[in-house]
C-alpha positions in Angstrom: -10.7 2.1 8.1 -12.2 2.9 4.8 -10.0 1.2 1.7 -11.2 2.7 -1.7 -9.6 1.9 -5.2 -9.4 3.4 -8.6 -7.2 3.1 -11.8 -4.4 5.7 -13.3 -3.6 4.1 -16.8 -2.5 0.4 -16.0 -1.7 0.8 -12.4 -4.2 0.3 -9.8 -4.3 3.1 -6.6 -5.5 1.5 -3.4 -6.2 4.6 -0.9 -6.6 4.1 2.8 -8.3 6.1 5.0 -8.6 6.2 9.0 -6.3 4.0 11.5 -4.4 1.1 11.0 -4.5 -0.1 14.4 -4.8 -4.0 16.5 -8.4 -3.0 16.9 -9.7 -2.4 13.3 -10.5 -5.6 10.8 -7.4 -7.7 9.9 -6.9 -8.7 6.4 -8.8 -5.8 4.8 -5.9 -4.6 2.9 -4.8 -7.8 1.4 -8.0 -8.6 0.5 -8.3 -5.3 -1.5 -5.1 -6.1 -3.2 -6.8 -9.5 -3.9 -10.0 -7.8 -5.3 -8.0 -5.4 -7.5 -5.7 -8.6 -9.1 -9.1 -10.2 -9.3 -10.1 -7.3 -11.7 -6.5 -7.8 -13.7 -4.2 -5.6 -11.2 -0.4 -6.5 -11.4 1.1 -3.3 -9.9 -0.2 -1.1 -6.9 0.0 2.0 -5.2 -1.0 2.1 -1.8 -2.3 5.7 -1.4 -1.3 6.5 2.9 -2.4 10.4 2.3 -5.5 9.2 4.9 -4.0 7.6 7.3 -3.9 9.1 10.7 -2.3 6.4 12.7 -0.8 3.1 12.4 0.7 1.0 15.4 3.0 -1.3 14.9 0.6 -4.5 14.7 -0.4 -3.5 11.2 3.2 -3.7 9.6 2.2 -7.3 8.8 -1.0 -5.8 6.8 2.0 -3.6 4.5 4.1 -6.9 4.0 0.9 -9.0 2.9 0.3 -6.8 0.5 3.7 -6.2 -0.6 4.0 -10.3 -0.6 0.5 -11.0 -2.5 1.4 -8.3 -5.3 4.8 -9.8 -5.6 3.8 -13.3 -6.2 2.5 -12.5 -9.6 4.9 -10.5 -10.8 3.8 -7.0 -9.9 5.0 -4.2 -7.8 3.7 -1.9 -4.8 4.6 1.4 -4.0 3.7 3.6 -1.0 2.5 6.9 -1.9 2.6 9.8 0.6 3.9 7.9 3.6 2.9 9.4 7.0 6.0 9.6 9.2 4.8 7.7 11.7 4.7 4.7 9.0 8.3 5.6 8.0 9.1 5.7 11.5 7.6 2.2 12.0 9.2 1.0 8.7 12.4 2.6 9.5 12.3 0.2 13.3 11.4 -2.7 11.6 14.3 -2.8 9.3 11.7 -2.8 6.2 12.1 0.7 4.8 14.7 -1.2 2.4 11.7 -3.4 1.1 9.0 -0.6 0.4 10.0 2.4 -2.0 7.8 5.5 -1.5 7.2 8.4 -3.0 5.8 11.8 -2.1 1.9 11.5 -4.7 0.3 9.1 -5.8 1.3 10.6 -9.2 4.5 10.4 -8.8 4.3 6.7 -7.6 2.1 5.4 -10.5 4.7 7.1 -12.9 7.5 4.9 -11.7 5.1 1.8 -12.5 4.1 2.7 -15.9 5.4 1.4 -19.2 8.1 3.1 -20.7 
């Protein structure tokens, strides 16, 4: 999986690409969410428009983040959600806990100052 990051006015994009599966690297995306707070991140969008699979392992990688953006006060929104992810989300009872939107644009919107 290939995680890259970039900034649309005070909200920070994290953009995944590949499979989210048991096999790949755990922890990669919480330590990008770390990285990004590191560089003065509070809220996040998590960009899903790359991912090609997830299984259901890697639900624990979406609440990390969700947990370690949380603890400083920020929020994280998912940003064009595969339905296989909404499908995992949806069985896990944790749709409730992640609002998504359809861009990324859209998503950053909701997070910006009024």
């Amino acid at each position: 999986m290939e995680i890259r990051d970039h900034a649309i006015g005070s909200v920070t994009v994290i953009a995944l690409d590949g499979r989210l599966t048991i096999n790949e690297r755990p922890g990669q995306l919480k330590e990008a969410v770390q990285a990004a707070q590191g560089r003065g991140a509070t809220d996040v969008v998590l960009d899903l428009t790359g991912i090609r699979y997830m299984d259901s392992t890697r639900l624990g990688e979406l609440i990390a983040a969700h947990v370690t953006v949380s603890r400083v006060g920020g929020r994280l929104k998912l940003a064009a959600t595969p339905p296989r992810v909404v499908e995992l989300l949806t069985l896990a009872g944790l749709d409730g806990i992640f609002e998504r939107f359809d861009s990324v644009e859209d998503a950053a919107a909701s997070l910006q100052p009024s």
